[in-house]
C-alpha positions as CSV (number, residue, x, y, z in Angstrom):
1,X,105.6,79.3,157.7
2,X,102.4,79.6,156.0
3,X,103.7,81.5,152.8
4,X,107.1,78.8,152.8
5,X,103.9,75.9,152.5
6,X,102.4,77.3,149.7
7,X,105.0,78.0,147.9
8,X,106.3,74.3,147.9
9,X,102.8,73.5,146.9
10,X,103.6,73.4,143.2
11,X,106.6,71.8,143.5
12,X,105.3,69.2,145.6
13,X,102.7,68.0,142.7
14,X,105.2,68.7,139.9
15,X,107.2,65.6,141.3
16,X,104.5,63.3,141.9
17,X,102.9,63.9,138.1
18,X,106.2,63.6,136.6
19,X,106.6,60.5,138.7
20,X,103.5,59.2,137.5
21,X,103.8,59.8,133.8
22,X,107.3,58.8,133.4
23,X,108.7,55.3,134.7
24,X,106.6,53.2,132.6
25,X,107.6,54.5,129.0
26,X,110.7,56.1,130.4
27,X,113.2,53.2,129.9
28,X,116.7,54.8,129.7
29,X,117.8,53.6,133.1
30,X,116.2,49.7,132.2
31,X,119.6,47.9,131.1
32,X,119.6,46.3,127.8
33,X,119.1,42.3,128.0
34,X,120.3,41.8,125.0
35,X,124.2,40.7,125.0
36,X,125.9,42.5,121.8
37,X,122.9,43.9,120.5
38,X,124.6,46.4,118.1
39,X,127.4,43.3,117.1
40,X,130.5,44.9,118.2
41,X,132.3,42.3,119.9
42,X,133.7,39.3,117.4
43,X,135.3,36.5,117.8
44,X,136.8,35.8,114.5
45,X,134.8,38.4,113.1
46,X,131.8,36.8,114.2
47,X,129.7,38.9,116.7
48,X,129.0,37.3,120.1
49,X,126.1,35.5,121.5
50,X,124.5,35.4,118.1
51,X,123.7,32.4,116.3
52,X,122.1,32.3,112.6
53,X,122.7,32.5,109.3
54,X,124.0,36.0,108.5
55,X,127.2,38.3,107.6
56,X,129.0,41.0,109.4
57,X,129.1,44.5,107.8
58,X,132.1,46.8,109.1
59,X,131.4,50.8,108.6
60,X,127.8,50.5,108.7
61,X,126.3,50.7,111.1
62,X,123.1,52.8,113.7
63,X,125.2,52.1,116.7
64,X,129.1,51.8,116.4
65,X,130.6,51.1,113.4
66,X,129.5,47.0,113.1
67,X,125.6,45.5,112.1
68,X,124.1,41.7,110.7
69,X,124.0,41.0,106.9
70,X,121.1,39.2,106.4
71,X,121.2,39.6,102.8
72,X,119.3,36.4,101.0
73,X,116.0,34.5,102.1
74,X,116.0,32.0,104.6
75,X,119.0,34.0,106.6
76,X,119.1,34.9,110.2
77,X,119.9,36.2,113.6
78,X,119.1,34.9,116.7
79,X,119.8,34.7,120.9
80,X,118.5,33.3,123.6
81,X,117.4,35.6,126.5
82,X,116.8,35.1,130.0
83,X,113.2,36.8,130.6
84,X,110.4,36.7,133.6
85,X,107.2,35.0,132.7
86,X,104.6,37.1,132.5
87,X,106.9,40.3,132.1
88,X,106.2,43.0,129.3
89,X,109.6,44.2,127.4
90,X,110.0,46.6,124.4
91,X,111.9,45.4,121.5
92,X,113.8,48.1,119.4
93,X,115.7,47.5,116.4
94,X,117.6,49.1,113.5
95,X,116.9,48.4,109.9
96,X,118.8,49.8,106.8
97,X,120.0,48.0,103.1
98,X,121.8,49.1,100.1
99,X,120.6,52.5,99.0
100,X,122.5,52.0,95.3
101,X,119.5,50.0,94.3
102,X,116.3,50.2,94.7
103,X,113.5,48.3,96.8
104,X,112.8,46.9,100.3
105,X,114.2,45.8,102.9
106,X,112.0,43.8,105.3
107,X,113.3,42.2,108.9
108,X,110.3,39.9,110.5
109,X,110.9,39.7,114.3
110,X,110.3,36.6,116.1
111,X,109.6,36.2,119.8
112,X,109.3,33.1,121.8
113,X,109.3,31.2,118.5
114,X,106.6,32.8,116.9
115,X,106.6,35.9,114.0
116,X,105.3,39.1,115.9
117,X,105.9,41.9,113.6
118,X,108.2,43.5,111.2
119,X,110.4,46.6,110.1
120,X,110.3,47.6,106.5
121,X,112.7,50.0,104.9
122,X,112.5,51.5,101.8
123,X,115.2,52.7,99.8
124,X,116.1,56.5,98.8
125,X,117.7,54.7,95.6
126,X,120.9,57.0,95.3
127,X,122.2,55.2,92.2
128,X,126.0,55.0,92.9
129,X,126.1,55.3,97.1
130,X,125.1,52.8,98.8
131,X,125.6,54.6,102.2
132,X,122.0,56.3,102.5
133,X,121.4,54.2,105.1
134,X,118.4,56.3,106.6
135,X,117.9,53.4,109.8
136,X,114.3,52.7,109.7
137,X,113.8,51.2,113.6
138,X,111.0,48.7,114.8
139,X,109.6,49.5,118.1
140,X,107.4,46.4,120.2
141,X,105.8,45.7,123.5
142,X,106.1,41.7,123.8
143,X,105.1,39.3,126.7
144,X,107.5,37.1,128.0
145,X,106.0,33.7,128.0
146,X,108.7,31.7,130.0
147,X,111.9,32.3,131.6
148,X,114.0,31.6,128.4
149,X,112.5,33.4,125.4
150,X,113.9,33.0,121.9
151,X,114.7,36.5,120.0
152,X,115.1,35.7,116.3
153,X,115.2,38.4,113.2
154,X,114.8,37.1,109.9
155,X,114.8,38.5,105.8
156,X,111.7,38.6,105.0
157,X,110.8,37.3,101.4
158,X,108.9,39.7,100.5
159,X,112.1,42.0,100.4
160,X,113.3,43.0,97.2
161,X,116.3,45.1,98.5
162,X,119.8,44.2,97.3
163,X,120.8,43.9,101.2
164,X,119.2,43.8,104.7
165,X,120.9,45.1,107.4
166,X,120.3,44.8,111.7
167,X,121.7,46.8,114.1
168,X,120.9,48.7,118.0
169,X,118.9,45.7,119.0
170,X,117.6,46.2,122.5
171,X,115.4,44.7,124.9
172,X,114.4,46.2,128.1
173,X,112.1,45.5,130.7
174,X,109.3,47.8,130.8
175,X,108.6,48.6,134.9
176,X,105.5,47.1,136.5
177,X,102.6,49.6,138.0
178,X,103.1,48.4,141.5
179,X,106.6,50.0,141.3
180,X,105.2,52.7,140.0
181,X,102.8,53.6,142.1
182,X,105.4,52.6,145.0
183,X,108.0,55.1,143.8
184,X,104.9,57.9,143.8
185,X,103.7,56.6,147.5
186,X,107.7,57.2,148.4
187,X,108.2,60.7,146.7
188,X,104.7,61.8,148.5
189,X,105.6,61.1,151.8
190,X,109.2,62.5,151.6
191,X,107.8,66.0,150.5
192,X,104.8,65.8,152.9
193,X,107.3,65.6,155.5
194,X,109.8,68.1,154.0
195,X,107.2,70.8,153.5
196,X,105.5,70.2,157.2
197,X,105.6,73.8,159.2
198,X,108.2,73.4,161.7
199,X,106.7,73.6,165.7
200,X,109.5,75.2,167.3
201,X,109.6,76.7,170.6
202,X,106.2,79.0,170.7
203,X,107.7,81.9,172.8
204,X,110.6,82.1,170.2
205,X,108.1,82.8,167.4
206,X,106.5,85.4,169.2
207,X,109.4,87.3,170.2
208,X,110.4,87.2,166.6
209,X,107.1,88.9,165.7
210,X,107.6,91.9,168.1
């Protein structure tokens, strides 16, 4: 039972160090809080549970085959979301423009009514196709200051592109270090006690040994 120990060892700390370094910047199984975030449901060809000034393209797209316009200054896309005070999220977004002409296209991002950050993308200039999209995406960590916090993305104008374009917008809550240090606690104890040398009946083992 000795060698069966030793060998599960490894194993055994393998878990717990993937455990450790994962779950906080591991976020694929944090749902999306974002409603529509790549604009593929419409309503009269207006995407869902967005607000703004902005237009709809169709066949261009990172995710799916629909994104915003937000083509001129002073245009913009915006939604609500219901967040926890005090909670950290990470805020990814897709930017692309017209690739026909050249310059930049620049998407400021606001959270909780105030300009964090922005995503600039620069042009290949492919006179004649317009469809070198090359997404350039924006990646945040942003504190929730309420329970209702206001995404907005806007043009920027210091963009000089002949179009700005938004798509695969996600938000997802980024796990706290009390669960991570719970889930590692949980893991520990479950191998501890799968790996523990069994104490079966004593004359058993020694009749097996003769």
């Amino acid at each position: 039972m000795k060698t069966r120990y030793q060998k599960l060892a490894p194993f055994r700390l393998g878990c717990i160090v993937f455990l450790t370094l994962v779950p906080v910047r591991d976020l694929q199984c944090q749902d999306n809080i974002v409603r529509n975030g790549s604009f593929e449901a419409l309503t009269f060809e207006y995407p869902n549970y967005w607000t703004g000034v902005f237009g709809v393209n169709t066949g261009i797209a990172a995710d799916g085959v629909t994104s915003a316009a937000v083509d001129f200054a002073g245009e913009f896309v915006a939604q609500t979301l219901g967040t926890v005070a005090g909670q950290t999220y990470h805020v990814s977004f897709a930017v692309s423009g017209n690739s026909s002409s050249p310059g930049l296209s620049i998407v400021q991002l606001g959270w909780g009514g105030s300009t964090v950050g922005d995503v600039t993308w620069e042009s290949p200039y492919t006179p004649g196709d317009g469809r070198n999209f090359k997404w350039q995406y924006g990646n945040f960590d942003l504190i929730a200051a309420s329970s209702s916090t206001l995404l907005r993305f806007e043009r920027s104008p210091a963009s000089t592109s002949a179009g700005t374009w938004l798509d695969d917008v996600r938000v997802l809550q980024i796990p706290e270090p009390s669960f991570l240090a719970l889930s590692v606690l949980s893991l520990f104890a479950v191998l501890v006690r799968w790996t523990r040398p069994s104490r079966g009946n004593p004359a058993r083992h020694a009749s097996a040994r003769v």
